[in-house]
N, C-alpha and C positions, 0 to 999 in steps of 0.2 A: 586732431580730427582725421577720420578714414576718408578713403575717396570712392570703395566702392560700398558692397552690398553688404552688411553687419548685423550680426545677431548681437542687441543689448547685451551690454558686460555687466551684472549685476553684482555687486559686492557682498562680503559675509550678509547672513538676517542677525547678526548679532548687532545689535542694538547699539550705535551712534548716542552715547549719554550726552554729544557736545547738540546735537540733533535738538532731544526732548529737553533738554537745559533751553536753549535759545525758545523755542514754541512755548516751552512756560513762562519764560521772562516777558514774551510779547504778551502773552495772555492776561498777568498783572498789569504791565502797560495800558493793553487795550482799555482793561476794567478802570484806572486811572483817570484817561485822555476822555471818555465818555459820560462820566456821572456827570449830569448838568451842574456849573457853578460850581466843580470842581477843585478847589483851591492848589490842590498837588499836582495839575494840570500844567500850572506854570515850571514846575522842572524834569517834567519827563524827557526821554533822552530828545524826541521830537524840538524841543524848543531850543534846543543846540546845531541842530543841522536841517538838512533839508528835507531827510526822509525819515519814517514814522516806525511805530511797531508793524501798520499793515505790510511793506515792504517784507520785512522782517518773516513775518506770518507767512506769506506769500512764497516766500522761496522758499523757504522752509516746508511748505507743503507739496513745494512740487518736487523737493530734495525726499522729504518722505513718501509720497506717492512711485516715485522712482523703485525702491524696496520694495514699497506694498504690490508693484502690478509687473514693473519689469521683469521679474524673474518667471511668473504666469506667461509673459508673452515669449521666453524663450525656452523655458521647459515646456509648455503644452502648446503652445500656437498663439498664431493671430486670434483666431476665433475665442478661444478660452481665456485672453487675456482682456479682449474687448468684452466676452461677457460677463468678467470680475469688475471690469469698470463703471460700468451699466448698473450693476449691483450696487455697484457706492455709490453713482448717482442718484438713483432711487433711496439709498439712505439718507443723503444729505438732504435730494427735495423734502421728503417725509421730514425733516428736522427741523428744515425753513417752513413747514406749517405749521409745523407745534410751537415752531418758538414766536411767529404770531399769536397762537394760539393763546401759547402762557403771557405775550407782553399785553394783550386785549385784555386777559383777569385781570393781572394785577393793575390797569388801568382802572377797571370799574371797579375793583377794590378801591385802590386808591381813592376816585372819586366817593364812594357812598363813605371811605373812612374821613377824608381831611379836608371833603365840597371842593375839591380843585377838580376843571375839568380836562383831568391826564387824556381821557380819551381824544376829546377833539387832538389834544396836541400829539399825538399819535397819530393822528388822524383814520379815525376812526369812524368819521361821519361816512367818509368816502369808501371805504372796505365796506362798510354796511350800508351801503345806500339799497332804497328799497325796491330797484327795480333789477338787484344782483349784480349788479356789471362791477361791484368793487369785489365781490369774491369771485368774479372770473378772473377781472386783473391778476387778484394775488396770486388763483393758481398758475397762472398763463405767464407771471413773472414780469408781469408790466405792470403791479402794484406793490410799493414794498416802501412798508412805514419805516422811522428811524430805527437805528440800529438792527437794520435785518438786512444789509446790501451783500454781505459779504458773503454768507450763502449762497445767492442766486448765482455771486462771481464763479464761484467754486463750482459750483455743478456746470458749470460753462469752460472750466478751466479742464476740468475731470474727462469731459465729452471730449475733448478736444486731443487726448492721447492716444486713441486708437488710428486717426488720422496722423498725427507727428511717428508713432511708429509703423505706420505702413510706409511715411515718405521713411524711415531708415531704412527698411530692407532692400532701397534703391542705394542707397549712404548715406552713412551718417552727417554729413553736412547741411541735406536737403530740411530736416527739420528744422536748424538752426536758422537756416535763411528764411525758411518762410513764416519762424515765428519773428525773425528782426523785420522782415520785409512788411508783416500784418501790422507791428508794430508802431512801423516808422507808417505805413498808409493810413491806420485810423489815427495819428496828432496833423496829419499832413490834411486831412479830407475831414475832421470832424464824426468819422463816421462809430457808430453807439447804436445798442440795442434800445429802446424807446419803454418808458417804464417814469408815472409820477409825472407826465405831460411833459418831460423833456429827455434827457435818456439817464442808462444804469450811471450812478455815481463811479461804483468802480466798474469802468468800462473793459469788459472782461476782454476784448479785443486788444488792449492796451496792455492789461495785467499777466498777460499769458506770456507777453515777454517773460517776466521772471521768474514767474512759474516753470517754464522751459528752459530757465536758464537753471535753476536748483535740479532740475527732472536732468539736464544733459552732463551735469556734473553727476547725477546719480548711475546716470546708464554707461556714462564713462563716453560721452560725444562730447564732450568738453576735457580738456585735463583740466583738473587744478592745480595754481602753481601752486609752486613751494615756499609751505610755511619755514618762513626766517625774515629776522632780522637784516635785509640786505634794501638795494635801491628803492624796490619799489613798495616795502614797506615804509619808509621813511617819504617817501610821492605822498603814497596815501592818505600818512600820519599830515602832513602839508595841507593836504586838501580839509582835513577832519577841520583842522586851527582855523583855516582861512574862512570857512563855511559859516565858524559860531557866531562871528561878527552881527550878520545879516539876519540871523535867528535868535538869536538871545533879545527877547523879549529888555533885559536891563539896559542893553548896549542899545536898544533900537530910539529908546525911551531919553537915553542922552546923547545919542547923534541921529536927528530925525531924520538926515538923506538914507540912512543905511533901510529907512521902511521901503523908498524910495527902489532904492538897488533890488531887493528882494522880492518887489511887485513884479520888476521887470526881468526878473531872475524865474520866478514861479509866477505865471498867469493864472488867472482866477479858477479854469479847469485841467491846472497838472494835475493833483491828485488823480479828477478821474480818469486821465490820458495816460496817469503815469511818465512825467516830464523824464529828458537825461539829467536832467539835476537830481533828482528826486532816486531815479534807477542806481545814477553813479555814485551818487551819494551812499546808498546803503553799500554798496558791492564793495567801495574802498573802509566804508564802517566794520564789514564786515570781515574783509581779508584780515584790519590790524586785528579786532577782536580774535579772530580765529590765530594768528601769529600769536597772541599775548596769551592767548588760552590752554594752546598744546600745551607747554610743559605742565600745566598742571590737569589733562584732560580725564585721569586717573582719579583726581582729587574731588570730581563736581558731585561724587557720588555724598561730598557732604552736604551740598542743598537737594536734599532727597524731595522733599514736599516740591521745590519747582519742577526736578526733573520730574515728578509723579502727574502733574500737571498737563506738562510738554506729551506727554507719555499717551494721556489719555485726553486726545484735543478736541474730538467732539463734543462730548459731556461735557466738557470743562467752558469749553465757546458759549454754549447751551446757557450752560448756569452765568456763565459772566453777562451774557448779552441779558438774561432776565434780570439780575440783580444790579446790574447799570441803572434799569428804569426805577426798582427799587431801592434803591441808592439815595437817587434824585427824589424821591418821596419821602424819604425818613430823612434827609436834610431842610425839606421842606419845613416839616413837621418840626421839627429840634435845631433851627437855627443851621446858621454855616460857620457858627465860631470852631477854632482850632482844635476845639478838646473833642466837637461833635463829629467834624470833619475828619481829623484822625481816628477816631472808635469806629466811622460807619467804613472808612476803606481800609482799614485791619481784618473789623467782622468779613469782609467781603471776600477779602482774601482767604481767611478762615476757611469760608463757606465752603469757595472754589478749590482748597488743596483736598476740602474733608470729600466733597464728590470727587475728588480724581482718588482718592484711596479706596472709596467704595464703590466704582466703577472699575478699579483693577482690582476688588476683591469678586466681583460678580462675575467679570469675564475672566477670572482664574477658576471659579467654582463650573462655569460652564468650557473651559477646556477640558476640565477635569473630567464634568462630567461623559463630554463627548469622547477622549479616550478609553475610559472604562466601558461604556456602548460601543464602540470599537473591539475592544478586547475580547467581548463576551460575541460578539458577532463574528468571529474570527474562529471560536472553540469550535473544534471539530463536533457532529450530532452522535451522540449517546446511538452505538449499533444495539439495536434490539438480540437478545441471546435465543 
């Protein structure tokens, strides 16, 4: 870390494949840990340690957002890089409407197909109440049905960049501290954005911790250490072992104190706080992964469909967050036995690699397109003789 006034160090745009690997592998995850009654629920990597795929997702987005904006805010300015961020927040709110949008259809699908009513448990009395105050909520982000939190965190996370880089141009440290210091204040004071009569699940005040810790590793206000095999990867690997005890669901099942330890380990609101258990947890998950990954980081280009995935993480959040609720319906319908269970979270998978190949075929045809609009815009005007 610098001590004084720093222009972001932004690394190649060449493409981090261990980046879109990891953001795909959360995004199967997520789709997993969410289908109601989920049976493969019980061995996601979550039920081994303390912290989840969100973690995972989290840093990862602020690792990539780091690429996507930091190089805007030191090749054109302050001002052009805050208004490319602005831009993507307007993208994401627009997406956390639609994807209401589509979990409210297939609700009332659902219900006029199987008479269950999806809707209320959506709850969708309350978004549509008749005197509008559930559609102001949702647009105002003080109403947000299940499986739509993660959006709202995001566009909060997003906003929150052009403020972490003005404190750099003072030093690079100052953003560090005031995203530990925001952090360590809202588990200290309870303090949350107020959303669903109590506040956001993932309390973005909390979660921008490591969002800003992926984002400072990206802009290079953090080193990262070095990948190897030495002390403190073998710390870490310690902490991984000691963690499963308390989380494995089998282990908790034959030694009841250890539910006991783990209550008092993670309180009822880490998640949305974002506890140190839960933070540290993923950081030392992540350093061994990342140790155990280089030598082969060359190699990932053989799981093509996750990294395609990782690659294209809007669309792909999009369709997973819808086909979660439709997940949960077509096991309704067809039992939860093992054969049903496995076919519906294959297809699902399916679904989600098939929209990330045709979401990077569509924004390869409109690169295209707009470099040839470019080209011809460029050609000198035909002089009249």
């Amino acid at each position: 870390m610098g001590g004084g006034p720093v222009e972001p160090t932004v690394r190649s745009r060449t493409r981090d494949v261990r980046l879109d690997f990891a953001r795909g592998l959360a995004m199967f995850i997520i789709f997993v840990a969410h289908v109601p009654d989920n049976s493969w629920f019980l061995f996601i990597p979550a039920r081994f340690g303390f912290s989840s795929a969100a973690e995972l997702f989290v840093f990862c987005s602020g690792l990539a957002s780091s690429y996507a904006f930091g190089g805007t805010f030191r090749r054109s300015g302050f001002v052009a890089g805050s208004r490319r961020v602005m831009r993507r927040v307007a993208q994401v709110y627009a997406a956390h409407i639609g994807l209401v949008a589509a979990l409210s259809a297939a609700s009332f699908l659902g219900f006029w197909l199987l008479g269950k009513n999806y809707p209320n448990e959506l709850g969708l009395n309350e978004l549509f109440a008749a005197d509008g105050s559930g559609i102001i909520a949702l647009l105002s982000l003080r109403l947000m049905p299940p499986f739509t939190d993660i959006l709202p965190m995001y566009i909060v996370l997003l906003a929150l960049i052009p403020a972490m880089m003005a404190l750099a141009r003072i030093s690079s440290v100052l953003p560090i501290v005031a995203s530990g210091g925001l952090w360590l204040v809202a588990n200290a004071s309870g303090l949350n954005f107020p959303a669903n009569g109590a506040g956001w699940f993932f309390n973005p005040l909390a979660w921008q911790f490591l969002f800003f810790a992926g984002y400072s590793f990206g802009v290079s206000w953090l080193k990262a250490p070095e990948l190897k095999r030495g002390w403190l990867f073998w710390v870490c690997v310690a902490g991984i072992v000691i963690s499963i005890p308390p989380n494995f669901w089998a282990f908790r099942e034959t030694f009841p104190e250890l539910e006991s330890i783990r209550a008092a380990i993670l309180p009822e609101n880490s998640q949305s706080f974002l506890s140190p258990f839960r933070a540290g947890h993923f950081l030392i998950l992540a350093y061994v992964g990342l140790v155990l990954i280089e030598p082969y980081r060359t190699r990932l280009v053989a799981v093509a469909p996750i990294v395609k995935v990782g690659q294209q993480s809007l669309p792909t959040f999009l369709t997973s967050t819808t086909l979660i609720w439709i997940a949960g319906m077509v096991l309704d319908w067809t039992g939860r036995d093992q054969i049903s269970t496995a076919l519906t979270n294959l297809a699902g998978f399916g679904i989600i690699i098939a929209v990330a190949y045709i979401a990077a075929e569509i924004k390869g045809r409109k690169r295209q397109l707009l470099s040839l609009t470019s080209a011809a815009d460029q050609q000198p005007l035909p002089v009249a003789e």
